[in-house]
N, C-alpha and C positions, 0 to 999 in steps of 0.2 A: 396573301395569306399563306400559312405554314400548314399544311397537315400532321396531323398528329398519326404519328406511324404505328400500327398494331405490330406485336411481337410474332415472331417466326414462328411460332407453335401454334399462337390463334389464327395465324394466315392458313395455317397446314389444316389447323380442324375446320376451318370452315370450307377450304376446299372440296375434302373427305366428303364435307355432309351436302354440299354443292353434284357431287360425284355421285352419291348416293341417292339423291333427290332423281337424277338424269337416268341412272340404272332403272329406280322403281318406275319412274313414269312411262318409259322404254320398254319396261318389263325384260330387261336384259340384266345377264349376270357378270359383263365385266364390259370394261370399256372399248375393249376391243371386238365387240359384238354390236354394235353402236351402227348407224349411219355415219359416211366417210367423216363427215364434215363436223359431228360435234365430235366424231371419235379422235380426229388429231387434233382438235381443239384441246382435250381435256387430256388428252395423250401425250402431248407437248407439253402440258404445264406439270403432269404429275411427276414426268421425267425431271424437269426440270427442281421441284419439291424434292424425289428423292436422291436425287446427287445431290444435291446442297444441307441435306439432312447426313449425308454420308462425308462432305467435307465438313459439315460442324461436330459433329462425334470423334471425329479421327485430327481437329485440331488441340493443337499443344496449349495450353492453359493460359498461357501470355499471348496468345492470336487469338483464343477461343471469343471475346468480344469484335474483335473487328471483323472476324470472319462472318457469326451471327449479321452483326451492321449490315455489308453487304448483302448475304442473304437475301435480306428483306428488301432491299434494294433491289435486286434483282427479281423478285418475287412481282414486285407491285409491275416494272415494267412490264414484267410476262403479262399478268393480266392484262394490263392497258393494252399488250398488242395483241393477246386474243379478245376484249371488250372491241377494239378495232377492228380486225378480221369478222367479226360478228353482224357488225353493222356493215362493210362492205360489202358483205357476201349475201344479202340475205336479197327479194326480190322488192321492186317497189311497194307492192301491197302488204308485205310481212312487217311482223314487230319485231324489235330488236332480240324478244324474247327473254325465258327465266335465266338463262345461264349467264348472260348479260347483268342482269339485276345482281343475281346473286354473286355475283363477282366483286362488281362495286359495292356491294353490302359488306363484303370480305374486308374488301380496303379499307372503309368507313368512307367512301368516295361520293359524292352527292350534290346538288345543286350548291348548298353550303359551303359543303367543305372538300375543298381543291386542294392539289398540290401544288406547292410552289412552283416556276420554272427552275430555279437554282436545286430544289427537289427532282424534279421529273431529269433537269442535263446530268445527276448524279445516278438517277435510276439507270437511264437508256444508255450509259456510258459504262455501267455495270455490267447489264446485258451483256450489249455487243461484245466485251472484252468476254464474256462468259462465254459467247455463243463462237468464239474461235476455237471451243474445242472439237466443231464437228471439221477442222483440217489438221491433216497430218503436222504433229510438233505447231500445231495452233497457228499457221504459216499456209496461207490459200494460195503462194507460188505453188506448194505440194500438193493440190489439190483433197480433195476430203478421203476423210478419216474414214476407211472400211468400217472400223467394232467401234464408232463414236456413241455417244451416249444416247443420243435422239435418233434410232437409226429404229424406231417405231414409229416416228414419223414419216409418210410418203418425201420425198427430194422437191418436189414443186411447192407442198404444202410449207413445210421446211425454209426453202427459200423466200416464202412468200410471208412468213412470219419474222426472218430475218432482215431482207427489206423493210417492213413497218420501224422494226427497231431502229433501222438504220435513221430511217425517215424524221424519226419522233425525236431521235436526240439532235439532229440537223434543226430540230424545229423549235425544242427545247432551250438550245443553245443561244438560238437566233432571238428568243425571247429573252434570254438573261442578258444577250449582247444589248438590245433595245430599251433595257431599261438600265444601263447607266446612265448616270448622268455625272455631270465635274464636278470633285469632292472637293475638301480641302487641301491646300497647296500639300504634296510631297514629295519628297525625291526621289524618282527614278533611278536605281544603281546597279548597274550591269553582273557587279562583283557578284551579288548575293543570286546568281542566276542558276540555278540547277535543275538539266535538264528530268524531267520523270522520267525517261528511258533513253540512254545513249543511242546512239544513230550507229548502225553496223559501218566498220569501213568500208566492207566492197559498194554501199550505195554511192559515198559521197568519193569513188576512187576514180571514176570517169571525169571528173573536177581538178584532177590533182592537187589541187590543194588550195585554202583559203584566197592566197593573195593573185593565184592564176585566174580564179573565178571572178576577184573584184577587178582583176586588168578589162575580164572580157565585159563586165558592167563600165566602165572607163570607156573601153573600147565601142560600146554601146550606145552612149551617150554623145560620143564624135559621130559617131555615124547617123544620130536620128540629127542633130543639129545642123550640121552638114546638107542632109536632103531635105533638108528644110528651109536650108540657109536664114537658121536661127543665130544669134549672137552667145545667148546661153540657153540654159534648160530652160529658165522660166520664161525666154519668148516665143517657147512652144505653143501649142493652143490648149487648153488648159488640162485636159485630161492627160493627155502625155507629159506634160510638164508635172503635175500629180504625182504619174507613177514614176517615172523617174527622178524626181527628188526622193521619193518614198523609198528608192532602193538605195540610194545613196547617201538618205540618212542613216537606213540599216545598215551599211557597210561600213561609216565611217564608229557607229554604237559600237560594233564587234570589232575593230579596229582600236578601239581607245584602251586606256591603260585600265579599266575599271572591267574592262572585259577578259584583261589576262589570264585569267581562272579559267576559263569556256575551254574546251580543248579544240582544235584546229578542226575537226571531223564536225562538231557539234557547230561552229562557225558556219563549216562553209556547207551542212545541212540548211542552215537559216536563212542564208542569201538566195542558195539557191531554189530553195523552198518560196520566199516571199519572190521570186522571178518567175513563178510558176504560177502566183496569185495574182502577179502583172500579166501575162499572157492570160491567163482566165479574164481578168476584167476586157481585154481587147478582142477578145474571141465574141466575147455576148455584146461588145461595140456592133460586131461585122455581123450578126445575131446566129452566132454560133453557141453551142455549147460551150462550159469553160475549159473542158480538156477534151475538144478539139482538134485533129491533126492535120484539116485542112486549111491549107495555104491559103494566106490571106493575098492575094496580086492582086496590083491596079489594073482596074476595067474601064470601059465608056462611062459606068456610070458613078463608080466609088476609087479613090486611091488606097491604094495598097499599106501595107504596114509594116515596116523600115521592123518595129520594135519585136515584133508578134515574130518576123520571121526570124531575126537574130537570137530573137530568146530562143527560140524553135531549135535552130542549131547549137547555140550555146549550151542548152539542157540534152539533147539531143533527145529530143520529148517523146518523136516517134517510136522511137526501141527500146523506151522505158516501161515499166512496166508501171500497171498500175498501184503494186502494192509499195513501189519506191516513189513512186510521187508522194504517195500517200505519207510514207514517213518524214519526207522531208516536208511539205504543207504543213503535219502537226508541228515539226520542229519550229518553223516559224512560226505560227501560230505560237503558241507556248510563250514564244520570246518575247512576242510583239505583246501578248497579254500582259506579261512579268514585266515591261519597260512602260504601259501605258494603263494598266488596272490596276488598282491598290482596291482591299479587304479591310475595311473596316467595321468594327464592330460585323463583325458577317454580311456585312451589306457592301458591295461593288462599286466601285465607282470608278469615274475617268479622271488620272493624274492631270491637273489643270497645266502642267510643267512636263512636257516629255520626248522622248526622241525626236517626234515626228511638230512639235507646236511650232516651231519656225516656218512650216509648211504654211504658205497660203492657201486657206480654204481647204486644208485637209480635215477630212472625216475620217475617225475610227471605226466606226462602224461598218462600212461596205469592206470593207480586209476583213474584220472579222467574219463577215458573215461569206464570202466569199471562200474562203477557208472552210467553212464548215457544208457550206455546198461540194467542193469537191472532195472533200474526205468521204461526203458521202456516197458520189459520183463512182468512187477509187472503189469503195467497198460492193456497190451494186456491181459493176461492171467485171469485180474479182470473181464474185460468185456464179453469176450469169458465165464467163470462163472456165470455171472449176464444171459446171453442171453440162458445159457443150466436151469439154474432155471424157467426163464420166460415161458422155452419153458413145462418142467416139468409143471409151475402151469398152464397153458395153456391148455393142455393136461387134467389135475385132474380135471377142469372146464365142460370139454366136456361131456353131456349125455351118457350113454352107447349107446345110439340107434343114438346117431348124426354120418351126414354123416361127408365125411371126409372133406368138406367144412367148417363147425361148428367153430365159436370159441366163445365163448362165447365175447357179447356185450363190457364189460370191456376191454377187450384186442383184439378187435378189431383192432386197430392202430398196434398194433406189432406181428399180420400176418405177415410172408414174404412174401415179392411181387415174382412173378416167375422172371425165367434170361429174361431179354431183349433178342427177338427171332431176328432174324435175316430181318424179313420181317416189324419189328416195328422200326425199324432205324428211325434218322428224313430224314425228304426231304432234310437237306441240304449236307446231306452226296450224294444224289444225284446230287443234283446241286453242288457239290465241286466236281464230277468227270466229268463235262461239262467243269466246266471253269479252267484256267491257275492254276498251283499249285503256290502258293507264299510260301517265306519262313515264317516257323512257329516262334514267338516271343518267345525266350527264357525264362523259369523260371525261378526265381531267384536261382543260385546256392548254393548248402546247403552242 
């Protein structure tokens, strides 16, 4: 089912009167007077409401609808990831509560009527790209933005809402990946391929360039055959025989004359990107995480891995960072979608004819989804980084002789708040175990 999406201004009024409702019952005059917990709840989103009310006023008349679009886009996931937060945080005995309800009242969100997945991977993809304004030039190598906009938000609270989003479109995604199914014949054509954001040179410059990358895929494929004293790839055992057809289909794709267009940077982003979704698949083989930097050697009880360790050096995985894996994962990803998903009539499906169909026994779907696991992997592990630096220059700031109170003025804001005690609950968790329990309104399933 499709939800039908409320406009940006009845989302804002119903907040307002959401806000309002929490103040009276509170007996409090602003939200910042609030208990921690529903204060950055309602603090985070109204930040959120007014910078997006401040980028639809201040756009130019030919963007002023898609920016609107968005908005609202972004709006609904907010909600979803504090209706989230809400239900996580609360204790086994407590109700989801009013601000809960009234949230999903906002959306029109209800046992009924849900959001699509192809809805919700558009919301949470909103978000997150939204939510890179709290790092310096939107870039978490830089770590975060001193006068970012949510900087009325505590740093753990913050991160912990940032996470959810991460989460939800990993989850989103995974649902719109699981319901394609093979449409009608079409052709696959590399030509019409345009990337959504060019790849920086300095990421794909440790590759030196397209045809160096596919030697060392070449070079790759002797050496697992070889310690295997395999004939070819496919008298591998079947998984490695898999992935490495699966790389060498994509190499010989961005190889062919239909890929001419692709620029050399944007190439050998792709390769190296879907060799980074080969080593993830082999990592959670040995039952590791997908990015992983521990060596996979033969033991007494398992053999080692010929592929994991080559890719390992070939990408040179350990000294990368997480936010350039990341770009290159989406690059493939992207490609591998635009060679084997066709859009038809708005609805998805899998080209029954494509790169990868000569594969035996190949599935599209575990790359997809695999891909979307470590993107989100990349992004938890950025910020969890960003927040042990902050905490680091935090720390280097302090006086020798400051108590342990101290933080210096500058980073005041990204103090951690203490945990929510148990006796700082709101009143309505009170007053919700007076009265009847009703049933709690479903979040949009993801």
């Amino acid at each position: 089912m499709t939800l039908a999406l409320k406009d940006f201004d009845e989302l804002k009024r119903l907040f307002d009167d959401c806000v309002a409702f929490v103040l009276k019952r509170e007996n409090k005059d602003s939200i910042a007077a609030l208990p921690s917990r529903r204060r950055d709840e309602l603090q985070f989103l109204r930040t959120i409401f007014h910078e997006l009310g401040t980028q639809i006023t201040s756009a130019k008349s030919n963007d002023k609808r898609a920016v609107v679009a968005r908005s609202v886009d972004i709006v609904y996931a907010a909600m979803n990831v504090i209706v989230a937060d809400i239900d996580r945080s609360k204790a086994a005995y407590e109700s989801s509560g009013r601000v809960k309800d009234r949230l999903n009242i906002a959306m029109g969100i209800s046992a009924e009527h849900q959001a699509s997945p192809d809805q919700l991977a558009k919301f949470y993809k909103s978000l997150n790209q939204f939510m890179n304004q709290i790092y310096v030039d939107h870039d978490s190598r830089k770590g975060f933005k001193k006068d970012h906009i949510l900087q009325s938000v505590p740093v753990d609270k913050l991160v912990k809402f940032a996470k959810i989003g991460y989460e939800f479109e990993e989850a989103a995604q995974n649902n719109v990946n699981n319901s394609l199914v093979v449409g009608e014949k079409a052709k696959a054509d590399g030509a019409w391929y345009k990337p959504t954001k060019e790849v920086p040179e300095s990421i794909v410059a440790p590759f030196k360039t397209f045809a160096d990358l596919k030697e060392e895929l070449h070079q790759l494929i002797i050496a697992e055959t070889a310690d295997k004293n395999a004939s070819d790839v496919s008298s591998l055992d079947e998984n490695r025989a898999l992935q490495l057809q699966f790389l060498d289909s994509l190499a010989i794709s961005l190889s062919g004359p239909k890929a001419a267009g692709i620029k050399e940077t944007e190439k050998t982003a792709i390769l190296a990107g879907a060799m980074y979704l080969v080593r993830g698949h082999i990592a959670k083989e040995y039952g590791l995480e997908p990015l992983s930097n521990e060596d996979i050697k033969a033991t007494l009880l398992r053999n080692g891995s010929v592929v994991h360790t080559e890719l390992t050096k070939t990408l040179n995985a350990k000294a990368t960072p997480v936010q350039d894996i990341e770009v290159l994962i989406t690059a493939a990803n992207q490609y591998i979608r635009h060679m084997t998903v066709q859009n038809v009539e708005s609805k998805g499906s899998i080209k029954p004819e494509h790169i990868f169909s000569t594969i035996k026994d190949f599935l599209l779907n575990p790359i997809l989804s695999m891909a979307q696991q470590m993107i989100r992997s990349c992004r938890d592990k950025a910020i969890d980084h960003c927040v042990v630096e902050l905490n680091k220059e935090i720390e280097l700031s302090k006086p020798k002789e400051a108590s342990s109170s101290y933080v210096s003025s500058i980073y005041n804001w990204w103090k951690k708040t203490p945990k929510v005690q148990e006796e700082e609950e709101d009143l309505e968790d009170q007053n919700e175990q007076k009265a009847s329990s009703s049933t709690d309104i479903t979040q949009p399933t993801l």
